[in-house]
Backbone as JSON Lines, residues from 0, in Angstrom:
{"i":0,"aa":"X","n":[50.96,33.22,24.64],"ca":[51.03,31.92,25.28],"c":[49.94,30.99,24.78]}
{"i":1,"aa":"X","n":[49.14,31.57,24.59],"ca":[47.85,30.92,24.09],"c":[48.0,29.69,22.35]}
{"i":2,"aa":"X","n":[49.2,30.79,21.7],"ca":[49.33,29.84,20.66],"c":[50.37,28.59,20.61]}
{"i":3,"aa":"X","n":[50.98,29.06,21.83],"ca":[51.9,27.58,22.91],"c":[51.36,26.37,23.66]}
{"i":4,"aa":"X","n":[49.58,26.28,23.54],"ca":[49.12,25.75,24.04],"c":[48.36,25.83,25.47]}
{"i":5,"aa":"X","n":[48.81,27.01,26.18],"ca":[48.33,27.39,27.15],"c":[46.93,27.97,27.61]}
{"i":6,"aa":"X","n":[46.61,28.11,28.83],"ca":[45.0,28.47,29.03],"c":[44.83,29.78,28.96]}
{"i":7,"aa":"X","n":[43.86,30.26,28.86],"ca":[44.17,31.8,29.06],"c":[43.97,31.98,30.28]}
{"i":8,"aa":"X","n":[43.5,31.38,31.31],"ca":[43.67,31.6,32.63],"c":[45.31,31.79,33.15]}
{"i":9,"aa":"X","n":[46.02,30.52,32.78],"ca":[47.37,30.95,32.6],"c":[48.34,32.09,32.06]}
{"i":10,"aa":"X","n":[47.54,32.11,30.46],"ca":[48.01,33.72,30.2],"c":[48.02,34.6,30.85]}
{"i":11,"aa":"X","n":[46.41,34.65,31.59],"ca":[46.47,35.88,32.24],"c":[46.93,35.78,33.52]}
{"i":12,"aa":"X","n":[47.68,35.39,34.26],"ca":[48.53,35.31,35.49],"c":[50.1,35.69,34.75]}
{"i":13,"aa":"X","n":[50.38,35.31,33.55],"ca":[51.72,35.94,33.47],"c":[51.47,37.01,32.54]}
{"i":14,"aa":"X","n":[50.44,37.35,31.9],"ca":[50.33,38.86,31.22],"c":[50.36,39.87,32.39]}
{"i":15,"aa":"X","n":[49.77,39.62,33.53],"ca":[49.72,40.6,34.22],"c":[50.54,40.89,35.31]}
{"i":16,"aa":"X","n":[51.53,39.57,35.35],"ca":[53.05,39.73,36.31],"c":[53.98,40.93,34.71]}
{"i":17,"aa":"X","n":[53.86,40.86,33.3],"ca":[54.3,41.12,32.31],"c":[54.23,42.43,32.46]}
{"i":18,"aa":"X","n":[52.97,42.64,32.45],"ca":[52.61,44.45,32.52],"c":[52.65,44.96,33.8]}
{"i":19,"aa":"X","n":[52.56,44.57,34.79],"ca":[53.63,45.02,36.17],"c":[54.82,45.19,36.37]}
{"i":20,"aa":"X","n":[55.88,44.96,35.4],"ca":[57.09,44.95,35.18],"c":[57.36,47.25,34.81]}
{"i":21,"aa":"X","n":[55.85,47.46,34.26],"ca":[56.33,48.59,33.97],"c":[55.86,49.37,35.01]}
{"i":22,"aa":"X","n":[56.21,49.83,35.93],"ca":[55.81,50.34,36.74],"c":[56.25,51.97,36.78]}
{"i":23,"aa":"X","n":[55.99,53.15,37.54],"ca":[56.28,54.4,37.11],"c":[58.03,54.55,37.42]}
{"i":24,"aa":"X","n":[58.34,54.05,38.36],"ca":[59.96,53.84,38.6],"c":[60.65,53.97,37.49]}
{"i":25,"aa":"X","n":[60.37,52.29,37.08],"ca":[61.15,51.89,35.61],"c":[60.31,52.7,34.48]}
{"i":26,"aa":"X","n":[59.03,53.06,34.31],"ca":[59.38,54.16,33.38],"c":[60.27,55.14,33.27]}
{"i":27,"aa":"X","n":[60.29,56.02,34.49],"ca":[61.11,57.21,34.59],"c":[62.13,56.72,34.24]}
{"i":28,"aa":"X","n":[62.8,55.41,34.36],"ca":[64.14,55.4,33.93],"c":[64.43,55.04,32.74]}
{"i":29,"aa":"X","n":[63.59,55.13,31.93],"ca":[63.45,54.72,30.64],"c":[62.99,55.54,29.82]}
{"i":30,"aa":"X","n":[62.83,56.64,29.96],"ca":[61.83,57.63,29.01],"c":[63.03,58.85,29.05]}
{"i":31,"aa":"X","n":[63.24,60.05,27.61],"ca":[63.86,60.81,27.89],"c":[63.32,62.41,29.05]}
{"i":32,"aa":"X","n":[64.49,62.58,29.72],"ca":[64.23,63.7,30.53],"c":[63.96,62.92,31.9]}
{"i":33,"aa":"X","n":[62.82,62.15,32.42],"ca":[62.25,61.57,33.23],"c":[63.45,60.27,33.39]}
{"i":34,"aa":"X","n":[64.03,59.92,32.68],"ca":[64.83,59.29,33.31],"c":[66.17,59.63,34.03]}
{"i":35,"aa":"X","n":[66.39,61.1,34.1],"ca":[67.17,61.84,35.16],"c":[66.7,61.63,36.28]}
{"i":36,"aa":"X","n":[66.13,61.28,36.48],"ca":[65.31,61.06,38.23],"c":[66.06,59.8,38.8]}
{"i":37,"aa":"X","n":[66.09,59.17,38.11],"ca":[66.56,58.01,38.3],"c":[68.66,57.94,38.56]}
{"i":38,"aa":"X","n":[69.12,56.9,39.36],"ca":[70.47,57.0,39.57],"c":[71.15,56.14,37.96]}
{"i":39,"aa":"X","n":[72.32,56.25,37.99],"ca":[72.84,55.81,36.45],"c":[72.8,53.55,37.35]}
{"i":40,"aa":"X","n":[73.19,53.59,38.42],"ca":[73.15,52.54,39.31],"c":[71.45,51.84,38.94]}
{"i":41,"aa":"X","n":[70.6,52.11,39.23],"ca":[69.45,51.9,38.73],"c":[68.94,51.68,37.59]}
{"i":42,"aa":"X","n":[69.71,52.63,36.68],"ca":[69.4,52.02,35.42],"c":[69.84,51.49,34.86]}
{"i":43,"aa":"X","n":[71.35,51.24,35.15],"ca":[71.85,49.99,34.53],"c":[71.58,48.69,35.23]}
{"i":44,"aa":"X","n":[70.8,48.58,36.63],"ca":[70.18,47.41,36.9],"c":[68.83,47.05,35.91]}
{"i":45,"aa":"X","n":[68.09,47.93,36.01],"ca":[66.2,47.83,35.69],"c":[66.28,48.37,34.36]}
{"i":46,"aa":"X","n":[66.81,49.02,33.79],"ca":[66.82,49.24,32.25],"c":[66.94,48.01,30.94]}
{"i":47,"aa":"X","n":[68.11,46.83,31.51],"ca":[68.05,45.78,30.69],"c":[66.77,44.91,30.9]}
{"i":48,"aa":"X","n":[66.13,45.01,32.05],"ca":[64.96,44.05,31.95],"c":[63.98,44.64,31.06]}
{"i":49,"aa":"X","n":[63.8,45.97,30.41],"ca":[62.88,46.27,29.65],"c":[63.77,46.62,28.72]}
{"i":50,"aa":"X","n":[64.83,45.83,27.92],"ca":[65.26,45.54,26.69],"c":[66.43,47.43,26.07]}
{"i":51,"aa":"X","n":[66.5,47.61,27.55],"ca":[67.33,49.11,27.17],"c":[68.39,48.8,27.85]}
{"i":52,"aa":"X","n":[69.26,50.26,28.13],"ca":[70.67,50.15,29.08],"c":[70.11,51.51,29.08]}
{"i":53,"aa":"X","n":[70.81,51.82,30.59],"ca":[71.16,53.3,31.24],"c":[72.27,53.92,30.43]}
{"i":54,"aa":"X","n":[72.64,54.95,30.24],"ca":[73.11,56.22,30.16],"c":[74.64,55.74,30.13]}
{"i":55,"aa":"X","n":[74.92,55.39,31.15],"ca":[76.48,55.09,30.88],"c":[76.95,53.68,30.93]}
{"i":56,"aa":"X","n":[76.1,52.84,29.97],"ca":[76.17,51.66,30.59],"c":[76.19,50.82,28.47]}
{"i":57,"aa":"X","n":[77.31,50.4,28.41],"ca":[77.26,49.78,27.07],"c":[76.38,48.62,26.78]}
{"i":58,"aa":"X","n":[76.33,48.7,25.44],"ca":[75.15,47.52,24.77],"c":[75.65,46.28,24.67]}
{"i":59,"aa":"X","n":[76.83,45.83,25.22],"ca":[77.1,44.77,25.63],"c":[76.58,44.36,27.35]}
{"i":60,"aa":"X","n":[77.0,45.23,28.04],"ca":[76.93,45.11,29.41],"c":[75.24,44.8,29.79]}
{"i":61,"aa":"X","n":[74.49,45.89,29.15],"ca":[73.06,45.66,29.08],"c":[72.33,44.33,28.58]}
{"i":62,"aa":"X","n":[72.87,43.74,27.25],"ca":[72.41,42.46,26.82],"c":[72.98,41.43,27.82]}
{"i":63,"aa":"X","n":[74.37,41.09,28.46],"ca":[74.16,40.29,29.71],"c":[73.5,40.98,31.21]}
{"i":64,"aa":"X","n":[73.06,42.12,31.74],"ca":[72.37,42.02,32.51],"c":[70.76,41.3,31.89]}
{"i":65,"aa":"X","n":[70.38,41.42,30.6],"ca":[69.11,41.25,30.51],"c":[69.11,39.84,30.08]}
{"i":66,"aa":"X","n":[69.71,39.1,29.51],"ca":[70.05,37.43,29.27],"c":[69.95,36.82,30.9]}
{"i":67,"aa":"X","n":[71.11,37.76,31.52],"ca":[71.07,37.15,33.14],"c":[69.49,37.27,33.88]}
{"i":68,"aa":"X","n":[69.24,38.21,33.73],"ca":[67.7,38.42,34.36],"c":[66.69,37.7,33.92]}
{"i":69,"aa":"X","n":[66.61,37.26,32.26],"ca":[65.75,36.08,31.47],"c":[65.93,34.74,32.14]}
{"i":70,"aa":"X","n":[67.61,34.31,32.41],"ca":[67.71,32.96,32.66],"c":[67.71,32.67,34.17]}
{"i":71,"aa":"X","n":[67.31,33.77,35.26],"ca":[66.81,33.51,36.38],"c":[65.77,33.37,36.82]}
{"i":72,"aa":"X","n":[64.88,34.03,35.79],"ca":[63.23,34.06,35.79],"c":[62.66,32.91,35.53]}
{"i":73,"aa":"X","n":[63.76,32.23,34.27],"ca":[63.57,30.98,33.87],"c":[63.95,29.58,34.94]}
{"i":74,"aa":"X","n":[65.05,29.96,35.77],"ca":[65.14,29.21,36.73],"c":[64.32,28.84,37.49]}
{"i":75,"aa":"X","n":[64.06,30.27,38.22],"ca":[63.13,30.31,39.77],"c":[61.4,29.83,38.63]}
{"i":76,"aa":"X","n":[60.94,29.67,37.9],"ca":[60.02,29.61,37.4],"c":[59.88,27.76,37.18]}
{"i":77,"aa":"X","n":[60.7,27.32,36.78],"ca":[61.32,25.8,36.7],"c":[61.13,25.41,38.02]}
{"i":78,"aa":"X","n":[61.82,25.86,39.06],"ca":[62.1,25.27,40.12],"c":[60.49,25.07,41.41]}
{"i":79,"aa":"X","n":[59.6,26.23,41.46],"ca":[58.7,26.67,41.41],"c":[57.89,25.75,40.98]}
{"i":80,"aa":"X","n":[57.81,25.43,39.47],"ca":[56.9,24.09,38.76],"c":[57.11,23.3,39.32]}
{"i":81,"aa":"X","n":[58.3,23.06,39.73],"ca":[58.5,21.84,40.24],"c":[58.02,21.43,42.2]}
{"i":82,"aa":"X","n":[57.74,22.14,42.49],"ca":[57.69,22.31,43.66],"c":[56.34,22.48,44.24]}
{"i":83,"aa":"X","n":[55.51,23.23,42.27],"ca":[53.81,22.68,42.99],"c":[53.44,24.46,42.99]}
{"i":84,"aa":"X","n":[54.32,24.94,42.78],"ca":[53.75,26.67,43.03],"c":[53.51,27.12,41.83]}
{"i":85,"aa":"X","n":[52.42,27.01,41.01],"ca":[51.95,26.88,39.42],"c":[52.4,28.59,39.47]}
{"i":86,"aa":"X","n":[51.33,29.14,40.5],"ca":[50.94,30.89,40.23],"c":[52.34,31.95,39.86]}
{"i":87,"aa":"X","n":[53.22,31.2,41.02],"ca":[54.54,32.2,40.59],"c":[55.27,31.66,39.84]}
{"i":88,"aa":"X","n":[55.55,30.06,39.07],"ca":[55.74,29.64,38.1],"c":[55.15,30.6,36.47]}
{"i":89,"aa":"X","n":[54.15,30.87,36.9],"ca":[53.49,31.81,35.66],"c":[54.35,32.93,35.82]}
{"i":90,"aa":"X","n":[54.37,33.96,36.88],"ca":[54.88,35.01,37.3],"c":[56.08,35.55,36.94]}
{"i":91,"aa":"X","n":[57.41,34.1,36.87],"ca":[58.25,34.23,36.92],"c":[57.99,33.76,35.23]}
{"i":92,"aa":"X","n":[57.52,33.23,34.52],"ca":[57.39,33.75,32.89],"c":[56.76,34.45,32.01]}
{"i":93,"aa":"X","n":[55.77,34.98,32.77],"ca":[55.52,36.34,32.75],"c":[56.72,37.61,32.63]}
{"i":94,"aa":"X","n":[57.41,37.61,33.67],"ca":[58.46,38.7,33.76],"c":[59.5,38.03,32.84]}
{"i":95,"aa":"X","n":[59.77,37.16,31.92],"ca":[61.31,36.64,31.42],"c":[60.92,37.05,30.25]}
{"i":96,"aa":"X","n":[59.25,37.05,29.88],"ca":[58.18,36.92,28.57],"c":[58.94,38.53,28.32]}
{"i":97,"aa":"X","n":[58.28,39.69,29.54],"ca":[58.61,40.9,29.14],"c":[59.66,41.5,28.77]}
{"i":98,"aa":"X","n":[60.75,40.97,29.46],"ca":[62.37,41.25,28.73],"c":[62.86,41.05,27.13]}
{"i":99,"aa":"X","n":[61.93,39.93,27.25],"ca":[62.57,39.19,25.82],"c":[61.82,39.95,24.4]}
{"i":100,"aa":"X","n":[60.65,40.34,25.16],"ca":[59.58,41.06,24.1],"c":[60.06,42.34,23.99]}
{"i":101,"aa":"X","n":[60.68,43.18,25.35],"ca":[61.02,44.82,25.49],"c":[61.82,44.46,24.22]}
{"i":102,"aa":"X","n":[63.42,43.45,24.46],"ca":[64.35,43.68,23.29],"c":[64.48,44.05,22.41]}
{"i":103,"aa":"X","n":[63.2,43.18,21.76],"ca":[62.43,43.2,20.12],"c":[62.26,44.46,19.99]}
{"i":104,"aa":"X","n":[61.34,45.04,20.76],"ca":[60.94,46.73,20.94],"c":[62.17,47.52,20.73]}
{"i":105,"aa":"X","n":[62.36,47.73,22.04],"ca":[63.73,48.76,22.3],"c":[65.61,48.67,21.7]}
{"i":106,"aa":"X","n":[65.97,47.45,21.86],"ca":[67.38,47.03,20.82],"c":[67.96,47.96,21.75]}
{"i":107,"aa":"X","n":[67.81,47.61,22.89],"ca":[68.7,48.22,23.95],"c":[68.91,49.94,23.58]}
{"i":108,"aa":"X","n":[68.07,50.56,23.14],"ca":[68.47,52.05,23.76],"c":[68.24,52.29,24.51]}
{"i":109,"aa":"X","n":[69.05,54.11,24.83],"ca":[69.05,54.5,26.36],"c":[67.76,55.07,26.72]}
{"i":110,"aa":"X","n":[67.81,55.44,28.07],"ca":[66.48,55.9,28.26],"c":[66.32,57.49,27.66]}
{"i":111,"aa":"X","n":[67.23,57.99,27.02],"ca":[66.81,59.18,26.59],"c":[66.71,58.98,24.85]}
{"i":112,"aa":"X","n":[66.93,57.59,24.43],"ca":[66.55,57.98,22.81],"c":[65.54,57.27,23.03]}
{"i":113,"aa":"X","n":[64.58,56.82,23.91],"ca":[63.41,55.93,23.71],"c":[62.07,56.96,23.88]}
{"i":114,"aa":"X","n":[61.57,56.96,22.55],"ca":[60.53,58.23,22.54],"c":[59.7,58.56,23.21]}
{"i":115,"aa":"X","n":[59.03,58.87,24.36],"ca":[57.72,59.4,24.98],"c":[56.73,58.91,23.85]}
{"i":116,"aa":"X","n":[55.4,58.59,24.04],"ca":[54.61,58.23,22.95],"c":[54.99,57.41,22.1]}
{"i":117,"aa":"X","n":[55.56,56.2,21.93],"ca":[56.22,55.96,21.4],"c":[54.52,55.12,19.74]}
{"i":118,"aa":"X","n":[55.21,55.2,19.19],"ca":[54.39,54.24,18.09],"c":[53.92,53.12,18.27]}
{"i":119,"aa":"X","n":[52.66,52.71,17.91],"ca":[51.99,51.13,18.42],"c":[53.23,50.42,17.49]}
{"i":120,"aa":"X","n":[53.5,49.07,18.09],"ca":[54.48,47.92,17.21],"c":[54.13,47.63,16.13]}
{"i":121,"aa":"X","n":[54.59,47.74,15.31],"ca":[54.21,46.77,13.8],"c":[54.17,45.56,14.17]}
{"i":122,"aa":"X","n":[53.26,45.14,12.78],"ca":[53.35,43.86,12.79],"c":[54.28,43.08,12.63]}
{"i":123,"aa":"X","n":[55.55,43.21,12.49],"ca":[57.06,42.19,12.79],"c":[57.3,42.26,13.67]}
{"i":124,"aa":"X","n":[57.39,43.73,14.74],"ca":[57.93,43.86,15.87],"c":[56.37,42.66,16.78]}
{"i":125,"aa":"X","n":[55.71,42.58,16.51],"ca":[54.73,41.63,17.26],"c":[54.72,40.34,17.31]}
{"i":126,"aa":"X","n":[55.38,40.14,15.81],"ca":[55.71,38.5,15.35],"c":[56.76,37.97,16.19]}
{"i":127,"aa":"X","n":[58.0,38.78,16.09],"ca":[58.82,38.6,16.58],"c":[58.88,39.01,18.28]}
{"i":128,"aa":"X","n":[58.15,39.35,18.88],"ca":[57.91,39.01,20.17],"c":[57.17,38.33,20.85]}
{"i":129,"aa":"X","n":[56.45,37.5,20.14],"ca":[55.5,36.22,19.87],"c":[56.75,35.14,19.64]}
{"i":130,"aa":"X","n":[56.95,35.28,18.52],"ca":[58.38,34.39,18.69],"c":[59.58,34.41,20.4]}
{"i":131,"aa":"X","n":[60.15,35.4,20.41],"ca":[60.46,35.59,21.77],"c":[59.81,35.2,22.85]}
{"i":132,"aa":"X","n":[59.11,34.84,22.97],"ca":[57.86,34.72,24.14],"c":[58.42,33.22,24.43]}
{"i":133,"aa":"X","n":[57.45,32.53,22.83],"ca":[58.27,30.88,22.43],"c":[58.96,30.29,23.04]}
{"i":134,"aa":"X","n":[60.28,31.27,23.07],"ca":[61.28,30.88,23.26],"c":[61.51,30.65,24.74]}
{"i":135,"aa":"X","n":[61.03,31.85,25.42],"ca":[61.19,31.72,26.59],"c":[59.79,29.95,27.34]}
{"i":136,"aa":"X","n":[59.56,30.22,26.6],"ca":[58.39,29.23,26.61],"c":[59.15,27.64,26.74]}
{"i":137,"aa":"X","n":[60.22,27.28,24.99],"ca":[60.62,25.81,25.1],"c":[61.51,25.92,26.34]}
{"i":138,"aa":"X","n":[62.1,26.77,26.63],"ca":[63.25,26.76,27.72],"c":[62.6,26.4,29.04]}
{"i":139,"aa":"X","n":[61.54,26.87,29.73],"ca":[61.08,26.71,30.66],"c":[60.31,24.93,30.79]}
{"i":140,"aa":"X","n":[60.36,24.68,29.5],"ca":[59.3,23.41,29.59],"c":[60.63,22.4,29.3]}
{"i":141,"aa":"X","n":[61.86,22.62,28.57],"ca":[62.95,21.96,28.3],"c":[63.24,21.27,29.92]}
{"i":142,"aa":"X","n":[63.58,22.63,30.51],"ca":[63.9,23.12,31.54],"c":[63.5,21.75,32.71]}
{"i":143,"aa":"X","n":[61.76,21.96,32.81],"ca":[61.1,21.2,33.73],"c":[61.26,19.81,33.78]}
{"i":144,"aa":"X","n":[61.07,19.62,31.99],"ca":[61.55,17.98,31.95],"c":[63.11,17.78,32.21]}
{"i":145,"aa":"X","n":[63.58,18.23,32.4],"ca":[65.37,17.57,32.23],"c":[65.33,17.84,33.66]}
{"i":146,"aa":"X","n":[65.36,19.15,34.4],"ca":[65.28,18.63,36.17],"c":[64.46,17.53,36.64]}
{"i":147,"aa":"X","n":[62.71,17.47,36.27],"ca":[62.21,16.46,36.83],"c":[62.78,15.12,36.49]}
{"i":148,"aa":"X","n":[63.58,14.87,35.42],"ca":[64.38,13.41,35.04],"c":[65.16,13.7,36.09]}
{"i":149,"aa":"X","n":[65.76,14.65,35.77],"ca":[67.16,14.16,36.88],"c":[66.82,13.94,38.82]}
{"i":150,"aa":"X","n":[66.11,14.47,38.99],"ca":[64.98,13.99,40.68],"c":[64.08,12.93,40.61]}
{"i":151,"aa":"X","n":[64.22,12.86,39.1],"ca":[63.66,10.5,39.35],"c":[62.04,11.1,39.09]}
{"i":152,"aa":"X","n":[61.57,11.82,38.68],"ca":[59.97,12.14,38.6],"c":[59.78,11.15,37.0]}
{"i":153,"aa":"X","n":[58.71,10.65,36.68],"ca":[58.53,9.73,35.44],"c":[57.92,10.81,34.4]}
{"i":154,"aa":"X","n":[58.07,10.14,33.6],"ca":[57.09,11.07,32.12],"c":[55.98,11.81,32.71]}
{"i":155,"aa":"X","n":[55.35,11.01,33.45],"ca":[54.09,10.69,33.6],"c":[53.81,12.03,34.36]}
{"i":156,"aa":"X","n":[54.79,12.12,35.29],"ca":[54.72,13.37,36.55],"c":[55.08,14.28,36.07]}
{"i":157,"aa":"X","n":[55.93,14.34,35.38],"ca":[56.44,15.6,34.59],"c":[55.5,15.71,33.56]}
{"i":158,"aa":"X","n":[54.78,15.53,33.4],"ca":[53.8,15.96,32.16],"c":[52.13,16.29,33.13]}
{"i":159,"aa":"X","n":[52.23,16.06,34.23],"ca":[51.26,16.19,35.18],"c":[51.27,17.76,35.54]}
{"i":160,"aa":"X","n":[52.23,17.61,36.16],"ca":[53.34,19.2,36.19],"c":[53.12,20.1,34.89]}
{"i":161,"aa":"X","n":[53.3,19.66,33.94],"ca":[53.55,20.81,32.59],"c":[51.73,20.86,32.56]}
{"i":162,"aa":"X","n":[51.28,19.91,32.19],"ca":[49.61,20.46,32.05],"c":[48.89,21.35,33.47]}
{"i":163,"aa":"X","n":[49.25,21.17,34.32],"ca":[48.9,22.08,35.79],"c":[49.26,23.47,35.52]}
{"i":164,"aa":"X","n":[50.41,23.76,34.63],"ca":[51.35,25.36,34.18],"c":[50.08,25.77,33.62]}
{"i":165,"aa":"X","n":[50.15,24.47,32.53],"ca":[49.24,25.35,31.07],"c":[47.71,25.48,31.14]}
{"i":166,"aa":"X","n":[47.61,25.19,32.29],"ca":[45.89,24.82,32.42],"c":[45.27,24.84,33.5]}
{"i":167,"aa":"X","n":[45.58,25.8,34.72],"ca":[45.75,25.43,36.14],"c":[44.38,25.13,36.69]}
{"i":168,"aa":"X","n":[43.6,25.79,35.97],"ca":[41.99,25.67,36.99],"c":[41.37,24.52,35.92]}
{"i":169,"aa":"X","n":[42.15,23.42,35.7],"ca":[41.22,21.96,35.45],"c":[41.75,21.08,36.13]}
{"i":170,"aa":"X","n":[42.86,21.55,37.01],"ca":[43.45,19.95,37.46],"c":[42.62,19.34,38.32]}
{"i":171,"aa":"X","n":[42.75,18.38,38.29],"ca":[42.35,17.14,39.66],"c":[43.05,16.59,40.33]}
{"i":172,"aa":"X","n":[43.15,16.68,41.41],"ca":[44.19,16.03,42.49],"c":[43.94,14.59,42.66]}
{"i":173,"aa":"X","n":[44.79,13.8,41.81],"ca":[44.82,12.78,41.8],"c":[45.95,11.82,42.6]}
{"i":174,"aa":"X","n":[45.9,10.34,42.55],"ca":[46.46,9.47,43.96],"c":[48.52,9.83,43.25]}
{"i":175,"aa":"X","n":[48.2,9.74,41.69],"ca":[49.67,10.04,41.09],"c":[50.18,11.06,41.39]}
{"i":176,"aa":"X","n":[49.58,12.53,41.4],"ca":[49.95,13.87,41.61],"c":[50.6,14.12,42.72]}
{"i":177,"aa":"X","n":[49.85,13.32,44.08],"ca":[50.46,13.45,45.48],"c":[51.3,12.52,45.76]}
{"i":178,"aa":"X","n":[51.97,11.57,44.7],"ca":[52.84,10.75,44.58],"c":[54.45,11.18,44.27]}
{"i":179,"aa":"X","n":[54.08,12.71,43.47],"ca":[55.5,13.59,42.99],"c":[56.11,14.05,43.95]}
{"i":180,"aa":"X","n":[57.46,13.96,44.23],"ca":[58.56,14.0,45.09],"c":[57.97,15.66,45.75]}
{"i":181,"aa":"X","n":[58.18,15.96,47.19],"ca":[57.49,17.09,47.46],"c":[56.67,17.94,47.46]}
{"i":182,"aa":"X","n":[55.69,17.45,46.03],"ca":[54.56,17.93,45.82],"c":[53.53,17.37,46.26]}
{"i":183,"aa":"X","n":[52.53,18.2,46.75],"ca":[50.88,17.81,46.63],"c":[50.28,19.15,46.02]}
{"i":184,"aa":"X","n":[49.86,18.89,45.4],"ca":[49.24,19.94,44.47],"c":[47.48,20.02,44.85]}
{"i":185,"aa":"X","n":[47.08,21.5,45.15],"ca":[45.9,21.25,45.47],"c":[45.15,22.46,45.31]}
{"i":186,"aa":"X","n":[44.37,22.61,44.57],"ca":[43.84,24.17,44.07],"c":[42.99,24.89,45.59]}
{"i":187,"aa":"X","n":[43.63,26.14,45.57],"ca":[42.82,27.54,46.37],"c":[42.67,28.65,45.72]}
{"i":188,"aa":"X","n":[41.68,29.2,46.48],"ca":[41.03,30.31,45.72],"c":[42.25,31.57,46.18]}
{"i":189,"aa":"X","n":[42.66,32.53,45.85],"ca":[43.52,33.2,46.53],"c":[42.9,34.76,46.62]}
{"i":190,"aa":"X","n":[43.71,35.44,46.93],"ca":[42.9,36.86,47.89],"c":[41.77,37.77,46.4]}
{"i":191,"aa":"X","n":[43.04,37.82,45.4],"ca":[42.06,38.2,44.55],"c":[41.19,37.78,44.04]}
{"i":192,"aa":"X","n":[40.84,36.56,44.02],"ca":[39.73,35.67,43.66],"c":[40.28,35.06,42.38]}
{"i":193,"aa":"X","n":[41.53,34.95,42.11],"ca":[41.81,33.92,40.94],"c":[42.41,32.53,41.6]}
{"i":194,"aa":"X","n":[42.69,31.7,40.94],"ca":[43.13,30.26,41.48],"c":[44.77,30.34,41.68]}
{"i":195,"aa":"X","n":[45.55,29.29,42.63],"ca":[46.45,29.38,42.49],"c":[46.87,27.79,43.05]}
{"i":196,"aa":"X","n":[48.07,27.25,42.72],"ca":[47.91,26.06,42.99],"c":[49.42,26.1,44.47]}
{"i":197,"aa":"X","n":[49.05,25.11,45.03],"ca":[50.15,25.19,46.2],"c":[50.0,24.13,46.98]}
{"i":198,"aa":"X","n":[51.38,24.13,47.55],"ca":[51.71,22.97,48.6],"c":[50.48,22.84,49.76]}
C-alpha cells in the first residue's frame, strides 16, 4: 500500500486485518490432512478467500466465490469511507488485499495439494501480488469517487475522504469535513491504542 501512496499507519491497520484472515480454522482447511477436520461446506465457503477451493468444489465455482468475496470487501469498505469509518474502511481492504494476493499464491488448489511448509514466494509471485493489491486499491478509490459524485459530495470532499483512508492520523477536522453529507469525522484513540476515525 505504501507504494499506492498510503501511510504506513494505514498499511498497518489493513496488513493486520490481512494476516488475521489466516487464522487456525482456515488453515486446517487449507493444508493437506488437516484439512479433513474441516466440513467440504466450509471449505468451499473460506477456501476461495485464501485463493483455493475445497475438495469437491470446482475451479470455476471457487474463482466466483472469491471475486464475490473481493467485490464485497470492496463494497462495505467504499461505503464505510464514505460514512467516516476510516478503521474498517482499511479492514475491509485489508481482507479483499488477502484474497487477491492468496490467488497469485495458491491458483486455487485444494487444500490437500497445498504443501505444509510451503516455499517463501519468489520474486514474481510478490510482484504480482503487489500488483493485485493495486488493483484492489484503484477499485476502492474508483469506487469512492463515483458514489461520492453520485450523493452530491464535491471533488473537494471526496478527496478529503480519500486522504483521511491514506493518512488517517494527520487529519484535521476542519469547518468543510463536517460539511460532508453524514459525516463528521473526528479522530479517537481506540482500545488498542491505535487511531481510528468515526462518527
Amino acid at each position: 500500500m505504501l507504494a499506492h501512496g498510503y501511510s504506513s499507519a494505514a498499511a498497518q491497520v489493513a496488513a493486520k486485518a490481512d494476516s488475521r484472515m489466516d487464522n487456525l480454522l482456515n488453515a486446517a482447511a487449507g493444508i493437506p490432512y488437516a484439512h479433513y477436520l474441516t466440513t467440504s461446506k466450509y471449505q468451499n465457503r473460506v477456501n476461495p478467500q485464501h485463493g483455493e477451493r475445497g475438495d469437491h468444489q470446482s475451479r470455476e465455482m471457487a474463482q466466483a466465490a472469491a471475486s464475490q468475496f473481493i467485490s464485497t470487501k470492496i463494497d462495505d469498505a467504499v461505503e464505510r469511507a464514505l460514512q467516516g469509518d476510516i478503521r474498517s474502511a482499511l479492514i475491509d481492504i485489508g481482507q479483499a488485499s488477502h484474497t487477491a494476493q492468496d490467488i497469485v499464491r495458491h491458483e486455487f488448489e485444494t487444500g490437500g495439494q497445498h504443501p505444509v511448509g510451503e516455499a517463501t514466494a519468489m520474486q514474481a509471485e510478490k510482484e504480482a501480488a503487489e500488483y493485485a493489491t493495486g488493483n484492489i486499491l484503484s477499485a476502492f478509490e474508483g469506487q469512492v469517487s463515483w458514489r461520492g459524485m453520485a450523493r452530491g459530495l464535491t471533488g473537494l470532499q471526496i478527496n478529503v475522504i480519500m486522504n483521511s483512508i491514506k493518512d488517517p492520523l494527520t487529519i484535521q477536522l476542519t469547518p468543510m469535513m463536517a460539511s460532508v453529507p453524514a459525516i463528521r469525522i473526528m479522530m479517537m484513540q481506540n482500545s488498542r491504542g491505535g487511531f481510528m476515525i468515526c462518527n
